[in-house]
N, C-alpha and C positions, 0 to 999 in steps of 0.2 A: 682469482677474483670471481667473484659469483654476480649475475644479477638477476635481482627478483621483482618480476613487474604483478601489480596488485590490479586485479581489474574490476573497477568499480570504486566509486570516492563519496561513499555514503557513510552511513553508521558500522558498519564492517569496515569499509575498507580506508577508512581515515585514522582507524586507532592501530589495524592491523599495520600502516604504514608508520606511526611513531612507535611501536613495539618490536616491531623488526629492524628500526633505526639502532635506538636503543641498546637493542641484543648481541645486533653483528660490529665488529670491526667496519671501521671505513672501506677498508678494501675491496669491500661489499658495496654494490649498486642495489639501492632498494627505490623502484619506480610508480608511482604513482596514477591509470587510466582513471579519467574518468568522464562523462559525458557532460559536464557543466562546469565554470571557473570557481563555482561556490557549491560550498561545503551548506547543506541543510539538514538541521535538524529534525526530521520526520515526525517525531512524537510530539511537536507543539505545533502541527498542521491544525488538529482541531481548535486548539485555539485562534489562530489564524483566523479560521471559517466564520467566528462570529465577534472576530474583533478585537479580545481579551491581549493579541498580540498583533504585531508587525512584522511582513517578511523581512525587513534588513533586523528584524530583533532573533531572529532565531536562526541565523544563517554568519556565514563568514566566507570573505574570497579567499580563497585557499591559496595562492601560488606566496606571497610572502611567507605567513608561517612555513609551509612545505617547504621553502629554499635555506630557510634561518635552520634549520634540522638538518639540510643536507640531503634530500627527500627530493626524485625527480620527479616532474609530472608534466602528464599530457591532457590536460581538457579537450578534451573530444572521444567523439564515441572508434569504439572499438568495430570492426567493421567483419574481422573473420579474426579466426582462431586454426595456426596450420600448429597442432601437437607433433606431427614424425620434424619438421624442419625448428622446429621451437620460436616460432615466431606469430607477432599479433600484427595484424590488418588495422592502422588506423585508418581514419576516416579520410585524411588527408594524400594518404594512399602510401606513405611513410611504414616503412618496415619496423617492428620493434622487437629486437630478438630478447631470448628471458633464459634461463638455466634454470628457474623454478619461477608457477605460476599460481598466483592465491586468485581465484573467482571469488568474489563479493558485491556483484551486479543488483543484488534483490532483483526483482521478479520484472517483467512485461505485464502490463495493465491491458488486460484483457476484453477489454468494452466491447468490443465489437460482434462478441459470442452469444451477445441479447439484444435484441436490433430498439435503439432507440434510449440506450441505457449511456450515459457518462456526460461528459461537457461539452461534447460534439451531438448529445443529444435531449435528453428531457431531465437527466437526471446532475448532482452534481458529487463532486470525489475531495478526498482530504489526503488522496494519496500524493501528492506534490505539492509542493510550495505555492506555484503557476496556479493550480486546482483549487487550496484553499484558498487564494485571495479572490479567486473568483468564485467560488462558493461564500464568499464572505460578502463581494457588491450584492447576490442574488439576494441573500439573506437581507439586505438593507432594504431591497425592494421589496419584500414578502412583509417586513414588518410592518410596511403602508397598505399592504392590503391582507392581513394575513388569514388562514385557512389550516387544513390539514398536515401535517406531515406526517412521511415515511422515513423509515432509515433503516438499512439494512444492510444485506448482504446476497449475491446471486449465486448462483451453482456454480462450483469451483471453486470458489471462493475459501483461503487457507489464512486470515490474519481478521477474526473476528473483533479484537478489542475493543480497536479503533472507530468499530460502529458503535459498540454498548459505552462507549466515552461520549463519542459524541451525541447520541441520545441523552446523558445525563446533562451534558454542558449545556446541550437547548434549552431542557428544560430549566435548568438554572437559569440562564439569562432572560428567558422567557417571564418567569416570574419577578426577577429583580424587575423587570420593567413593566410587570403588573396587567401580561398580557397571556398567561400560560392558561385561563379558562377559555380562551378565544382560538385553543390550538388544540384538536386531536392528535392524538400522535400516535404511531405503529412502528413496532420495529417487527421487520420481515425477511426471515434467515434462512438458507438450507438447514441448518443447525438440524440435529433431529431433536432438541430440546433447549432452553434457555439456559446459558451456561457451559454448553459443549464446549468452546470456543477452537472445534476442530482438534480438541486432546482428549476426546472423551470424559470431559468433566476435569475440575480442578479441586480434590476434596467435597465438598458440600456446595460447588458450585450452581449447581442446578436449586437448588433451593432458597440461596442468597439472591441470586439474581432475579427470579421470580416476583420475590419478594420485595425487590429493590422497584421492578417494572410494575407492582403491584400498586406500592406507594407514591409512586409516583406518576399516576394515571395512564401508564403506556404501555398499552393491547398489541399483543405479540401476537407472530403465524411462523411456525416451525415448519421444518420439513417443507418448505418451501422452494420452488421454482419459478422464478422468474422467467417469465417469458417471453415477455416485449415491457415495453412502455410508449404511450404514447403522451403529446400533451395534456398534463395534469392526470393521467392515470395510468396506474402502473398494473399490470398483467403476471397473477401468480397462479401455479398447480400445486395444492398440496397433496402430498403422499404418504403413502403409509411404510412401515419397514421396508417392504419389499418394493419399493419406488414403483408404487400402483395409485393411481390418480384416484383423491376420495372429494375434494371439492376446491373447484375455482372459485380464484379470487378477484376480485376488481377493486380496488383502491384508488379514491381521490386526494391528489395533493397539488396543495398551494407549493412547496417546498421536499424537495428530497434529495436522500444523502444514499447511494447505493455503492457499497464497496464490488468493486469486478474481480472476477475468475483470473489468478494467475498462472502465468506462465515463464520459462525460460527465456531470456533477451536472446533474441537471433542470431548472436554470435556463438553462443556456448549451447543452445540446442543444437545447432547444425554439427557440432561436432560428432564424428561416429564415437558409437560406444559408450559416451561420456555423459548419457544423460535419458532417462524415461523418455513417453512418448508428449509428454507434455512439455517437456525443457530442464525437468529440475535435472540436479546433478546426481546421479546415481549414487551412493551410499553402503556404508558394511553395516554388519550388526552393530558399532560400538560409534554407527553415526558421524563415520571418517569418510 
């Protein structure tokens, strides 16, 4: 008998845990970590932010379905990672040994690498369930007095979409409610062009999305650096190829949405050998 603990109960590691049900014989232990009792769907965050949805509409408690599969799980976070003893560190302080281990944690949310930047400060994130619905009361406020926005992305920063979504969705909702002339809007990206979205372009990306930001009255700054943010204005350096400083920026906003630099969760960075200097998990050419 084998058992295989899954670390992480996101989008990875919720399908990777009914796929390896599936796969293996019973005899097989397939385990379930994960830092929350519920299962959330990440990709309807931005809707969340301005209301189109509800967090108990895009989420589920995981421990029933998980138990009706035969599927163990731990809600709680993972605290260390011992590879030569093959065991995980819960939080509880609970040993959990494994004979094979799937990492599916997604990233550490970086905020703190721009002083002034996230929900603990000027800005606000659609990275978490928690995040969007409080990005969603802000938004309630903003519509009674509303002003500028920003939406972007900081230095570091590896999952672009979820900004150029949520800039679209504003402006959508913004107009259905007949208040989108009453709103500047910026989107502001390390990107070294619109469209990059950190894959060096997607086909004709760069000139669809341009295109998209054109028609829909929202003035971009590339190659951008975040530097701070304070109340209602956020602090950008833009560069040129060679991240050479060509002109500061100052941005006023009523409202903003800035995605943070990730990194590796603390448990699987710390591990030797198993990961860059940043936390991701090291990699072969064929992305194994």
């Amino acid at each position: 008998m084998a058992t295989i603990v899954i670390l992480g109960a996101g989008i990875g590691g919720v399908p990777c845990a009914y796929e390896l049900r599936r796969q293996l014989g019973r005899e097989h232990q397939v385990v379930l970590v994960g830092a929350s009792p519920r299962f959330e769907f990440t990709p309807s965050n931005p809707w969340v932010a301005v209301g189109w949805r509800e967090p108990a509409d895009t989420g589920v408690d995981l421990a029933k379905p998980l138990r009706d599969k035969g599927i163990g799980f731990e809600p709680q976070e993972a605290r260390a990672i011992d590879p030569a003893g093959r065991k995980v560190l819960l939080a509880d302080g609970r040993e959990l040994a494994w004979d094979y281990l799937v990492i599916t944690t997604g990233p550490k949310l970086a905020f703190d690498e721009v002083p002034g930047l996230g929900p603990s400060g000027f800005t606000h994130s659609i990275c978490t369930h928690a995040h969007a619905h409080d990005a969603w009361r802000a938004y309630e406020r903003f519509l009674q007095k509303p002003g500028p926005i920003v939406i972007g992305a900081a230095p570091g920063a590896s999952c672009f979409g979820p900004a150029y979504e949520f800039a679209m969705i504003l402006d959508t909702d913004l107009r259905r409610r007949k208040m989108r002339d009453r709103v500047p809007m910026t989107y502001v990206t390390s990107e070294p062009y619109i469209g990059h979205m950190g894959l060096g372009g997607v086909g004709d990306s760069k000139g669809l999305m341009e295109s998209e930001l054109r028609q829909h009255h929202i003035k971009w700054v590339t190659n951008a650096r975040i530097t701070r943010v304070e109340q209602e204005r956020l602090f950008a350096q833009e560069v040129d190829d060679r991240g050479q400083p060509v002109r500061d920026h100052e941005l006023p906003f009523a409202y903003a949405m800035i995605l943070p630099a990730f990194k590796g969760v603390d448990a699987v960075a710390a591990v030797p050998e198993l990961c860059n200097p940043r936390g991701f998990v090291l990699i072969d050419e064929y992305q194994r």
